[in-house]
N, C-alpha and C positions, 0 to 999 in steps of 0.2 A: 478419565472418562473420554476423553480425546481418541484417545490411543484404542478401545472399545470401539468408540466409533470409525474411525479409521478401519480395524478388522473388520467389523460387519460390512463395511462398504466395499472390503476386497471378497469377502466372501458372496456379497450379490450381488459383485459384477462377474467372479466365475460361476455363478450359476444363471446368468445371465447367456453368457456364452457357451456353455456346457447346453441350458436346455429349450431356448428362445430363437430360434433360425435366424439370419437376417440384422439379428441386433450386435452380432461383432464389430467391435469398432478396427476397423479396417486402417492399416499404417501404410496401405500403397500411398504410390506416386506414380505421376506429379500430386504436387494437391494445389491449389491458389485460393487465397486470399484478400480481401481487401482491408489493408492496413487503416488505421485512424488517419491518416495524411491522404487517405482516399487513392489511396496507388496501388494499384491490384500487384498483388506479393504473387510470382508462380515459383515451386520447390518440386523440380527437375529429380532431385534421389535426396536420402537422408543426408542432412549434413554431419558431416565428422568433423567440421573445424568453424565455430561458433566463438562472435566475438559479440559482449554485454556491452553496453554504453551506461548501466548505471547501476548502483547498487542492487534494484531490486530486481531486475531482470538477472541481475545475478544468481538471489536468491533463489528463483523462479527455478532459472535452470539447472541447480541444483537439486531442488527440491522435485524433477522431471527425473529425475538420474540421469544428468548428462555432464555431471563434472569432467569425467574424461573428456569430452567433446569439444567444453571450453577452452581456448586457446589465449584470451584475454579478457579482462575484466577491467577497470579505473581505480583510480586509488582509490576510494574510499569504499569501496567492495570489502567489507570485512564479514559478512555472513554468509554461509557457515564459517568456519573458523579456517578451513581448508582454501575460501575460496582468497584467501591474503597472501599462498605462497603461488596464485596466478599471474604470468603476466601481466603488466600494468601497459596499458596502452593511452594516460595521462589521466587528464579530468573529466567530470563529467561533461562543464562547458566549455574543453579545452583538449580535446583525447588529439592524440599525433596521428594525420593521416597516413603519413609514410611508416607509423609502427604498425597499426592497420592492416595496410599494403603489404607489408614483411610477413605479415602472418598468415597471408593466404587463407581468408575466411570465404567459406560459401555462404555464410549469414551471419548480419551482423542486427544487434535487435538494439532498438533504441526506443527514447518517450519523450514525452515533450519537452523537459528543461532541455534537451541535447539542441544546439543550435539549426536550426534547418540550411547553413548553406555546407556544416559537415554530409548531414547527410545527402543532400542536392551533389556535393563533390564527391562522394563515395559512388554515390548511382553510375556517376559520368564515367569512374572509370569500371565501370562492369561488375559492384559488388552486389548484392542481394543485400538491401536493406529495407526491413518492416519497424516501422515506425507505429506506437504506441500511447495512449494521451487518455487512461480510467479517471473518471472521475470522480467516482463511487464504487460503493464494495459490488454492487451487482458488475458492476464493468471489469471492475477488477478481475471476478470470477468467470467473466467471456474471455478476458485475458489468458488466461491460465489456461484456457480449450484450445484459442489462437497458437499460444507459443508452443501445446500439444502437435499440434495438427500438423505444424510447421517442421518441427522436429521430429515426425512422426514418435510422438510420447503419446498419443490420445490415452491409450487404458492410463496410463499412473496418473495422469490428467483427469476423468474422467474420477477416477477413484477422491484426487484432493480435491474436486470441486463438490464432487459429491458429501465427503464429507465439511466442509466448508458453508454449503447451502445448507445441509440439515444443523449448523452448532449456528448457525445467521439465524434462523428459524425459530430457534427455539430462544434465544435472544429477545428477539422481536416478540413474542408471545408472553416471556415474562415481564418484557418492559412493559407494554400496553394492558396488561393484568395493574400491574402497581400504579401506572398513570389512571386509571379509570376513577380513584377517589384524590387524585392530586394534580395539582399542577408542574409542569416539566417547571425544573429549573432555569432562571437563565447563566449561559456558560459563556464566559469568553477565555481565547485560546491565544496564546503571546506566540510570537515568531519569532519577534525582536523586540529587544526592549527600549532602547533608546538610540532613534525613536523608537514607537512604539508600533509595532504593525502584528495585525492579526489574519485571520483565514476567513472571508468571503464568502459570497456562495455561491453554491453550483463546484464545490471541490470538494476533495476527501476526505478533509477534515471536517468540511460539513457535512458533509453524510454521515461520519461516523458519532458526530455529538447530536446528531437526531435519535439515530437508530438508540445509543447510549442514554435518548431519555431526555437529552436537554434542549435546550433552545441557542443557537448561536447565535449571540447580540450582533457579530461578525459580518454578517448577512445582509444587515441592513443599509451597509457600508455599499460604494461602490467599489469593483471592482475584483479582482479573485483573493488578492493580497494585500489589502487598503493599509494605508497609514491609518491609526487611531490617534482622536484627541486622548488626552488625561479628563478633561472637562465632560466627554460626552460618553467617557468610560465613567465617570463618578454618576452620571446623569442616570447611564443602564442599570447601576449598580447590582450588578453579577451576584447570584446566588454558588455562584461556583468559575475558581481561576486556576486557569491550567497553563505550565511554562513547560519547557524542558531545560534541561542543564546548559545545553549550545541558545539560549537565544539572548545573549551577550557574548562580548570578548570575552567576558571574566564569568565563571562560571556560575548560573543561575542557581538557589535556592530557596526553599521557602521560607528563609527567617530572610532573606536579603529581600523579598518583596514583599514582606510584611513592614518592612520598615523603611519602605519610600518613602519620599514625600510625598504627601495627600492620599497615602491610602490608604491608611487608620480609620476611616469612613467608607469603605468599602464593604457590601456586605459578605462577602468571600472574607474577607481577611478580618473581620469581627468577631466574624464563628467560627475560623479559622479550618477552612473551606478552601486553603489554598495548596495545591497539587504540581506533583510533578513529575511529568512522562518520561518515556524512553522516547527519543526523535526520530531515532532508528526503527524503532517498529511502527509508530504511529505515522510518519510521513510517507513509507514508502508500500506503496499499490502490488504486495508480495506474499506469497500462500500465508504469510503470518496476520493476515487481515483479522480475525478473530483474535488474535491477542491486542491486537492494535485496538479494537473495541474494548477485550477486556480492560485496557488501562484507562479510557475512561468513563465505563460501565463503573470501574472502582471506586472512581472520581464523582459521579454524577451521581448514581444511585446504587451505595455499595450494597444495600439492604436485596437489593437484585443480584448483582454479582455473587452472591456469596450462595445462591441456587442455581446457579448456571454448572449442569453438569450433574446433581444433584436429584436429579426426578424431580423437583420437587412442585 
């Protein structure tokens, strides 16, 4: 159904351009922008040599057709599957400026976990760096116009967000259909486990366990990435508990947190209510934002999910 959508959205954007004057989305340059760090981006011609600071910018520029372009990415850039024989130019909070510098990038695209005095010291020496910071899926999807514009991508740009906005759409229309006689669950979402810290709000992960139907106990916490009690996690008692594999050393699953201490009285884990994501697609702000919801659409109200796509 995806992939439906997707065609339909190339085919009325060339009929767009074919019979609409004036609605070409135009790839001249210069173009300028103004980056999340509030730093007005100007892009002088297309770049041919583009360096990622994180995994999903990787994604991103992939998903723009610019793999050739890419000249580095970070270790843990593993999607698509091509983008792991790239250049590595270190970590995410840790990339080598001098490998950087070797690679002669005309843009290098970064987001907020990247430290700000790499990119402060990339400026200095003359690199074109736009810096990035979605907080939510609609920002996500300005994103994805941004790193267009930049690289002049707009049309493939234009096409994934389009299709993007209409599977958000329709999302949002059957969650609030099935909430009309019920109440949202409540969800809390692990990061780490011990201790035990979860997702905040005003982030991505809270956007996407709204949109997905639930309530994030998370929220009430301060902070974007609070530490949680055990105590005051028993207190919310969660209608629904979400981890991923990475949020221990040792690898997270759902009999290993049904059988903590003290959480046999949890109401996730009574009903046995308790889930577990891909970290990769839910953490990172990357044309895969709609699956990042599907996983926990799954999770939160699969009786929804299981008509996403579906007419229905």
């Amino acid at each position: 159904m995806l992939n439906f959508r997707y065609t339909i959205a190339v085919v009325l954007f060339l009929l767009f351009v074919l019979f609409v004057p004036g609605l070409i989305l135009a790839e001249e340059f210069p173009v300028t922008i103004v980056d999340d760090l509030d730093k007005e981006i100007r892009i002088d011609k297309k770049p041919e040599r583009i360096i990622s600071l994180a995994p999903s910018m990787t994604e991103l520029l992939f998903a723009l057709g610019l793999e050739d372009e890419v000249v580095g990415v970070t270790t843990l850039a593993d999607y698509p599957a091509e983008a792991i024989l790239k250049e590595k130019i270190g970590t995410i909070v840790d990339p080598s400026v001098e490998k950087i510098i070797s690679l002669k990038p005309d843009l290098v695209l970064a987001v907020a976990i990247n430290k700000k005095e790499t990119i402060t010291q990339l400026r200095r020496l003359g690199i074109k760096v736009a810096g990035f910071d979605p907080h939510n899926i609609k920002e996500s999807i300005e994103l994805i116009k941004k790193v267009g514009l930049l690289t002049g991508q707009q049309e493939t740009a234009w096409v994934i967000t389009t299709e993007l906005t209409d599977s958000l759409a329709q999302i949002e229309q059957l969650v609030a259909k099935e909430l009309q006689d019920r109440q949202r669950p409540k969800v809390f979402y692990e990061i780490w486990s011990n201790p035990l810290y979860t997702a905040g709000s005003d982030t991505f992960i809270d956007d996407i366990i709204n949109i997905a139907g639930g309530i994030n106990i998370g929220s009430k916490a301060d902070g974007a990435w609070p530490q949680y009690s055990l105590e005051v996690l028993i207190l919310e008692d969660p209608d629904v508990y979400i981890a991923s594999p990475h949020s221990s050393a040792h690898k997270v699953t759902v009999e290993k947190i049904k059988n903590r201490d003290n959480y046999q009285g949890i109401k996730a884990v009574r009903n046995g209510r308790v889930y577990i994501v891909d970290q990769d697609i839910v953490s990172r702000p990357s044309p895969r934002i709609i699956d990042a919801i599907m996983e926990f659409l799954r999770a939160i109200l699969p009786e929804v999910a299981e008509k996403v796509g579906s007419g229905k």
